[in-house]
One Martini backbone bead per residue (centre of mass of N, CA, C, O) as a GRO file, in nm:
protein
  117
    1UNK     BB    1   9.705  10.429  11.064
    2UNK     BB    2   9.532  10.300  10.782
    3UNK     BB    3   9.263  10.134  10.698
    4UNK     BB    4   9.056   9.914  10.588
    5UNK     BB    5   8.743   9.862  10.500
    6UNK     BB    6   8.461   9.749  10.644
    7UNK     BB    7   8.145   9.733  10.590
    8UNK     BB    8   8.049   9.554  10.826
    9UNK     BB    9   8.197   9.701  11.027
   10UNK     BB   10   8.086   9.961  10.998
   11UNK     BB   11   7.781   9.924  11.042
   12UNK     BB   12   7.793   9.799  11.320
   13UNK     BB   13   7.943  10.043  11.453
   14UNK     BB   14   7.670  10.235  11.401
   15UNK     BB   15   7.449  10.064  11.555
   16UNK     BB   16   7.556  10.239  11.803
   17UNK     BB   17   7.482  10.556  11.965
   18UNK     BB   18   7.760  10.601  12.099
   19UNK     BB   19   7.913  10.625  11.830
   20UNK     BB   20   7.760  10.832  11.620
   21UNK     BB   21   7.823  11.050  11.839
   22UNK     BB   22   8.131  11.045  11.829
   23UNK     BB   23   8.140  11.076  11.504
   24UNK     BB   24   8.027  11.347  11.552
   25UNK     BB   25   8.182  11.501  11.713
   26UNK     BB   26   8.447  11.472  11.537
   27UNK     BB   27   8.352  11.650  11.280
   28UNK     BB   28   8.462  11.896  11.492
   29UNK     BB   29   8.698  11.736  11.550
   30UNK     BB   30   8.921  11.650  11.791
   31UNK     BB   31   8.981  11.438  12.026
   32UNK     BB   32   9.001  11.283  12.345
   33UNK     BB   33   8.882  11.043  12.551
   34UNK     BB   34   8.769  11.244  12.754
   35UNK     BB   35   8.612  11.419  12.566
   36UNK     BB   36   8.437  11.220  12.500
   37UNK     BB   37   8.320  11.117  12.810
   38UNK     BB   38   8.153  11.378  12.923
   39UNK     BB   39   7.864  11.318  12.803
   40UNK     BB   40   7.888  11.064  12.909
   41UNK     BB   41   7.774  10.758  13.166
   42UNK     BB   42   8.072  10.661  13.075
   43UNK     BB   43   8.373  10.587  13.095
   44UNK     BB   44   8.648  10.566  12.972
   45UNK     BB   45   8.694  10.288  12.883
   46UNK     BB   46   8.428  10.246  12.713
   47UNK     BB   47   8.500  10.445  12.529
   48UNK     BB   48   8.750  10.282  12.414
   49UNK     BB   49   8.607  10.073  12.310
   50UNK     BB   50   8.461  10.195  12.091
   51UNK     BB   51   8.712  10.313  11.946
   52UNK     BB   52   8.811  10.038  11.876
   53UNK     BB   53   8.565   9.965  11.701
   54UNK     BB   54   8.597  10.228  11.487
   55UNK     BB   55   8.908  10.187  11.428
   56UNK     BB   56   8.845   9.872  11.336
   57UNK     BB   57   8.635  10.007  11.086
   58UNK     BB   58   8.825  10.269  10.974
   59UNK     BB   59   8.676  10.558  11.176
   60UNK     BB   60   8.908  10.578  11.299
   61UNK     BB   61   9.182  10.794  11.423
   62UNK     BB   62   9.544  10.846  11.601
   63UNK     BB   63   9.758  11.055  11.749
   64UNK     BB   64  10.054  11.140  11.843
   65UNK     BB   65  10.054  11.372  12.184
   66UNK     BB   66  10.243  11.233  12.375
   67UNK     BB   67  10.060  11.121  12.622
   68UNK     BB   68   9.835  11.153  12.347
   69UNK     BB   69   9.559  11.035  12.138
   70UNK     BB   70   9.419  11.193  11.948
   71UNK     BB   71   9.073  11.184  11.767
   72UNK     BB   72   8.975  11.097  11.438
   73UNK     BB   73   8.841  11.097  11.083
   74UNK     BB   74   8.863  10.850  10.873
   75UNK     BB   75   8.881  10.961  10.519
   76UNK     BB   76   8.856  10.629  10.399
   77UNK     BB   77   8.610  10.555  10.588
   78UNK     BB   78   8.389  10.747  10.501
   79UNK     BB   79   8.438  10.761  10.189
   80UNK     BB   80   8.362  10.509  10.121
   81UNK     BB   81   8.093  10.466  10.247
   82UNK     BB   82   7.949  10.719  10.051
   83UNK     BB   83   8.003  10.599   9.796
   84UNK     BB   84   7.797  10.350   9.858
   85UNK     BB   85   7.591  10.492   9.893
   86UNK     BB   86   7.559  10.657   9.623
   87UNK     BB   87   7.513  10.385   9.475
   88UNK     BB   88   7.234  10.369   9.603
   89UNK     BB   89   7.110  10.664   9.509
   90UNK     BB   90   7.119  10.629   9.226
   91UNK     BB   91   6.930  10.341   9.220
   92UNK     BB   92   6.688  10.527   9.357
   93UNK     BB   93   6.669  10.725   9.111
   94UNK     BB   94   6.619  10.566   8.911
   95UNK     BB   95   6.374  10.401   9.002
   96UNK     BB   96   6.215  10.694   9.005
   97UNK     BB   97   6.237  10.755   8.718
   98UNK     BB   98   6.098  10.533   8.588
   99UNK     BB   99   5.844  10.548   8.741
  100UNK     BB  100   5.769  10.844   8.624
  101UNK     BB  101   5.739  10.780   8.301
  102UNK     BB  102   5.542  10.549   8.363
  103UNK     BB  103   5.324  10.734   8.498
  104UNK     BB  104   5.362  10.941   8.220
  105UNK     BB  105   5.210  10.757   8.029
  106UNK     BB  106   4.951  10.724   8.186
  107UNK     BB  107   4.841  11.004   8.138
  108UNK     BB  108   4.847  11.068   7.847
  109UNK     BB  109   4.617  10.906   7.735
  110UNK     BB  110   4.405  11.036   7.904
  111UNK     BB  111   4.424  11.311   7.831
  112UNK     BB  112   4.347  11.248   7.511
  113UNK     BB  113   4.064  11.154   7.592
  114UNK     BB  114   3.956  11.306   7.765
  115UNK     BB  115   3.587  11.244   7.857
  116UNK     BB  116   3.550  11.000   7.663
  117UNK     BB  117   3.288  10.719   7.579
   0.00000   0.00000   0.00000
């Protein structure tokens, strides 16, 4: 079941090393507990409670195969983050293009003016 994503649980989830660690992992593919907790040192229950933590902020999600419960990147909670983040990306490329107008109007006079004094 996907939920719903929270910007804020989001990003919180991120700020932790060993989460986007995890995040990057799933990337490659869908992963069980045990296999994330491979690389680290750190138990299966701290594990579980990471992918806790990922799953309540909606970036990961996992089904049922048997006993086990592989976990993958939930993509409704990537794309929303992605979103974001394009919409930060857009007003910071107009506030470049903006600067640059600004910086190339100041050339202008120069350039016209040649070395005259």
């Amino acid at each position: 079941m996907e939920r719903a994503l929270n910007l804020d649980a989001a990003f919180s989830a991120l700020a932790d090393p060993t989460r986007r660690a995890i995040l990057a992992r799933l990337a490659t593919g869908e992963a069980t507990v045990n296999e994330l907790a491979e690389p680290f040192e750190m138990s299966q229950p701290a594990i579980s409670q990471h992918l806790k933590v990922l799953e309540d902020a909606g970036l990961v999600t996992h089904r049922v195969d048997g006993t086990k419960r592989p976990r993958r990147l939930a993509k409704p909670g990537i794309e929303a983050m992605d979103q974001w983040l394009a919409m930060l990306r857009k007003a910071l490329e107009a506030n470049y293009d903006r600067l640059d107008s600004l910086l190339a109007a100041m050339e202008l006079p120069k350039r016209k003016g040649g070395g005259k004094r």
